[in-house]
C-alpha positions as CSV (number, residue, x, y, z in Angstrom):
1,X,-51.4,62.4,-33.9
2,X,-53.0,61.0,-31.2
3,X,-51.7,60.1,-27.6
4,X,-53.8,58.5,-25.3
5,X,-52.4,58.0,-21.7
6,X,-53.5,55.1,-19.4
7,X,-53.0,56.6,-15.7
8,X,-54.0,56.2,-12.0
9,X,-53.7,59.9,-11.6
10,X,-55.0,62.0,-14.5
11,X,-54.8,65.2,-12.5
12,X,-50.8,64.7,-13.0
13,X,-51.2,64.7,-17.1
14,X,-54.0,67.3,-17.4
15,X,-51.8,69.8,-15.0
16,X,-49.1,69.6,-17.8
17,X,-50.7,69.5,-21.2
18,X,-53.0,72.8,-20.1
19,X,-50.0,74.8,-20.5
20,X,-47.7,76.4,-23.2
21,X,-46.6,74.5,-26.2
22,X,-48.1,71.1,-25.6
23,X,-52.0,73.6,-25.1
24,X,-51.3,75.5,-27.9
25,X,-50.7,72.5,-30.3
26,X,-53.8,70.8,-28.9
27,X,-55.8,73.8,-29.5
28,X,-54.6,73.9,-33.3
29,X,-56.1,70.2,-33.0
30,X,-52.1,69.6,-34.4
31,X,-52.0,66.3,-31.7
32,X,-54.9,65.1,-29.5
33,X,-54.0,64.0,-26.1
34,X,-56.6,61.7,-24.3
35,X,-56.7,60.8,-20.3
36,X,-58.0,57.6,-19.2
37,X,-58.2,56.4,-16.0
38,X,-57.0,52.9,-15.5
39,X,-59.5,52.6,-12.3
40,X,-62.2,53.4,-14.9
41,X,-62.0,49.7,-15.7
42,X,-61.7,47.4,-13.0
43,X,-64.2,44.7,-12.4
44,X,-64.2,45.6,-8.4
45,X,-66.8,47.9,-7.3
46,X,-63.9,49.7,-4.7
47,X,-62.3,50.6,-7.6
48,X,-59.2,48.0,-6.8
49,X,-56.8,48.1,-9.2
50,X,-53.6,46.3,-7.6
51,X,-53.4,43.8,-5.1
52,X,-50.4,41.8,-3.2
53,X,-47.9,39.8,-5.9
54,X,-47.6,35.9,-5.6
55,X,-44.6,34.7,-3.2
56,X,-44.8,37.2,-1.3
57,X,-42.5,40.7,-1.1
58,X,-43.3,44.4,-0.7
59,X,-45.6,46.6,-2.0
60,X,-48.8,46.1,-4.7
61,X,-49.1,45.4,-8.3
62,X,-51.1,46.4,-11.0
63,X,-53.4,43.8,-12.0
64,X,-53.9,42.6,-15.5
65,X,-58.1,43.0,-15.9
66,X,-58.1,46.6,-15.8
67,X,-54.7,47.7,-17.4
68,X,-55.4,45.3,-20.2
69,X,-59.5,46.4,-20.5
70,X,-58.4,49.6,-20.6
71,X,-56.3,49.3,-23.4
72,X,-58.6,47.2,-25.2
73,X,-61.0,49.9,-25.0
74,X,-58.8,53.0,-26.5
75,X,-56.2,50.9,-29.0
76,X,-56.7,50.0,-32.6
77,X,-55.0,48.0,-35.5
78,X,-52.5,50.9,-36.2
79,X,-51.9,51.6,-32.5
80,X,-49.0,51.2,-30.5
81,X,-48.8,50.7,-27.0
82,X,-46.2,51.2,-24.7
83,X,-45.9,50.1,-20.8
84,X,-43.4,53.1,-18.7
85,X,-41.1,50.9,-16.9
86,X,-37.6,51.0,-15.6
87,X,-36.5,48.4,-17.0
88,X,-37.5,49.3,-20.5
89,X,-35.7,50.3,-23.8
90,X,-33.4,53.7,-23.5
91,X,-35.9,56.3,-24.8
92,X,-33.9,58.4,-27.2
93,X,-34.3,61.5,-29.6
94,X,-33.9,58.6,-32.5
95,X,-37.2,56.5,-30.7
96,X,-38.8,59.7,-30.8
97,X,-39.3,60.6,-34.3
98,X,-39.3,56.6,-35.3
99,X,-42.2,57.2,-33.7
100,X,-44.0,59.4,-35.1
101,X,-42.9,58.0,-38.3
102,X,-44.6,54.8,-37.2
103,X,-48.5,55.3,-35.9
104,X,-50.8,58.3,-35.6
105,X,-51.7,56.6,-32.4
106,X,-49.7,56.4,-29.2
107,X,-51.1,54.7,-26.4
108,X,-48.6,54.9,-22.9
109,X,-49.3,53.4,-20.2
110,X,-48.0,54.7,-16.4
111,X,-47.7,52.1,-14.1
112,X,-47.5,52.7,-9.9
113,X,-46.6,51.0,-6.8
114,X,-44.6,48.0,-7.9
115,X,-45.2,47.7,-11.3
116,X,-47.0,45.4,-13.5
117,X,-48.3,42.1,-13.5
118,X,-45.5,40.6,-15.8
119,X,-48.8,39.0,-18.2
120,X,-49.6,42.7,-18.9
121,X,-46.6,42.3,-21.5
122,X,-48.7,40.4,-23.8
123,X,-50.7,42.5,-24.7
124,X,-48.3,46.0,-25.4
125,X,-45.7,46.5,-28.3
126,X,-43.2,47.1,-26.1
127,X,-41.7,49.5,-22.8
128,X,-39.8,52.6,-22.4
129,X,-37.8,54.4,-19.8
130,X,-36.5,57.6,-18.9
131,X,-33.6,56.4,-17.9
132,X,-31.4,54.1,-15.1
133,X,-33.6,55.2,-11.7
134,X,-37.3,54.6,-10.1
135,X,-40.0,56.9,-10.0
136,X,-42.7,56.4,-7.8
137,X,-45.2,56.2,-11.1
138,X,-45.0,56.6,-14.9
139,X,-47.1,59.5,-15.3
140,X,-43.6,61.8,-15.4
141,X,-41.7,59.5,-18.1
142,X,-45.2,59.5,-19.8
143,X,-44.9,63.3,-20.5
144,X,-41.4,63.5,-21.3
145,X,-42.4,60.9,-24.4
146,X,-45.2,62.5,-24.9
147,X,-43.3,66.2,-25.0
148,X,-40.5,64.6,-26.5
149,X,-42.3,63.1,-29.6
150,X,-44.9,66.1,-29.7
151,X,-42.0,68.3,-31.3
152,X,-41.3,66.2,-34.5
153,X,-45.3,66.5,-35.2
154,X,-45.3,69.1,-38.2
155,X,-46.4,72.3,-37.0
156,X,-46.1,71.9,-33.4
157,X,-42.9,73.8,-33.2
158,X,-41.0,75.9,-36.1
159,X,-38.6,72.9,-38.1
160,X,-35.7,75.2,-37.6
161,X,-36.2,75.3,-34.0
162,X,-35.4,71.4,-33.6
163,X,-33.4,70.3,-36.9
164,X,-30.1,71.4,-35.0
165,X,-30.8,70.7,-31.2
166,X,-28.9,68.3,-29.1
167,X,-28.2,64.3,-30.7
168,X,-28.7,65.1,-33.8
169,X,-25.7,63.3,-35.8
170,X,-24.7,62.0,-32.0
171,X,-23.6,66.0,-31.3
172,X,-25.1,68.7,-29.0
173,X,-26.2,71.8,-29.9
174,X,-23.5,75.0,-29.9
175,X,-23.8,77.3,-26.7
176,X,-26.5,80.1,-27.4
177,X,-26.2,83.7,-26.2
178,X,-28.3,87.0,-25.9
179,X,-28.4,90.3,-24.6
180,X,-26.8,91.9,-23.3
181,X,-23.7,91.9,-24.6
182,X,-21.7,91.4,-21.8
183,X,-22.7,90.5,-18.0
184,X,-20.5,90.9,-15.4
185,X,-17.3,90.6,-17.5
186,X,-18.7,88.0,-19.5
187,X,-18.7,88.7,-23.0
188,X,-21.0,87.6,-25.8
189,X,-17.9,85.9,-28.3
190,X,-16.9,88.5,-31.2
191,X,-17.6,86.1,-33.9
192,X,-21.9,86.4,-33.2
193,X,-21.9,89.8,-33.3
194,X,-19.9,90.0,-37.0
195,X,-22.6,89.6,-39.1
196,X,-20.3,87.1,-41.3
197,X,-22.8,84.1,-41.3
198,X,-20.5,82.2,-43.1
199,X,-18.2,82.2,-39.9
200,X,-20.8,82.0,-37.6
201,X,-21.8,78.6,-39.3
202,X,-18.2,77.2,-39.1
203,X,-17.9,78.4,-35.4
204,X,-21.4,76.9,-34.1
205,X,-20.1,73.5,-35.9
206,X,-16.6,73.9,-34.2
207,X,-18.6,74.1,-30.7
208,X,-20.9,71.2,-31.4
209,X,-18.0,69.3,-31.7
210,X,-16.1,70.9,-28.3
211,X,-19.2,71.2,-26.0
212,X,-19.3,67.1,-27.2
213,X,-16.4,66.3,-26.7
214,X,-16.5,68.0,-23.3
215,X,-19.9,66.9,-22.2
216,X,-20.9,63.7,-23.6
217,X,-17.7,62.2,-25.2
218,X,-19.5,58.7,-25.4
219,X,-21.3,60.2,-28.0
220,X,-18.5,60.4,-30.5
221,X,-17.8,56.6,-29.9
């Protein structure tokens, strides 16, 4: 698969894909992530890429010439292309792998300052965001997607290793333990160290269903 990631600040993406998993997978050429810089294609010679919006108010927007050229200049017929915004749909474990299942090319787009100019929307399949707060850019919700959807790309990570985490079948994933086998009176729970898989299977299921009903209830809804 291939993500390419429209940004103001590349430093920001390259810092995090040069490290563990996300390195390793590129390496195997399993995903290939691309950094383009959004200033790469303005028309100004300063290298202006925002500017103050219409009727007045705080802060800068990004302008439409180069967000859009630079776009253009990466996307395809099979692509799709997402703006990071706020107010954009709730990205979930489900968008992740309908992802994948959709394109072999991602194309995300971090905004800054004050966001977009709203004519940018034309031209993208849709937004995303991280959830109900502000960041001061969309280079972080860009890498949890990106992270996020790397996993379901076969290969990347062992299948066993994801098929039972968190939000699958709206449940989280049972409490995990290791050594040692106690720490500071608290002990690892008899029923791990039986060797009865059988039971271990029935009690990991009984603690999805607890640590849910504990932790994210609305999940159960």
């Amino acid at each position: 698969m291939r993500i390419d990631i429209l940004t103001l600040f590349p430093n920001i993406i390259s810092a995090y894909i040069n490290e563990s998993i996300i390195k390793r997978a590129i390496n195997k050429k399993l995903i290939e992530i691309n950094i383009i810089n959004i200033r790469d294609y303005t028309l100004l010679k300063n290298g202006q890429v925002d500017d103050t919006p219409y009727g007045g108010g705080a802060g800068m927007v990004l302008m439409c010439e180069p967000v859009v050229r630079a776009i253009e200049a990466v996307r395809d017929k099979n692509s799709l292309v997402y703006l990071l915004t706020p107010q954009g749909a709730s990205f979930n474990e489900e968008m992740a792998q309908e992802i994948v299942l959709k394109t072999k090319h991602l194309i995300l787009v971090c905004g800054h300052y004050e966001g977009f100019d709203e004519r940018i929307l034309n031209f993208v399949n849709g937004e995303i965001s991280i959830g109900d707060y502000v960041l001061t850019g969309g280079e972080l919700p860009g890498l949890v997607v990106m992270d996020a959807i790397s996993r379901f790309i076969p290969g990347v990570i062992r299948e066993e290793s994801f098929k039972d985490d968190s939000f699958k079948d709206n449940m989280l994933d049972y409490p995990k333990y290791t050594k040692p086998r106690e720490f500071r009176g608290l002990k690892v729970p008899d029923i791990l160290l039986s060797g009865d898989h059988a039971k271990i299977k029935e009690y990991r299921e009984q603690e999805k269903l607890r640590v849910t009903k504990e932790k994210r209830p609305d999940l159960l809804k």
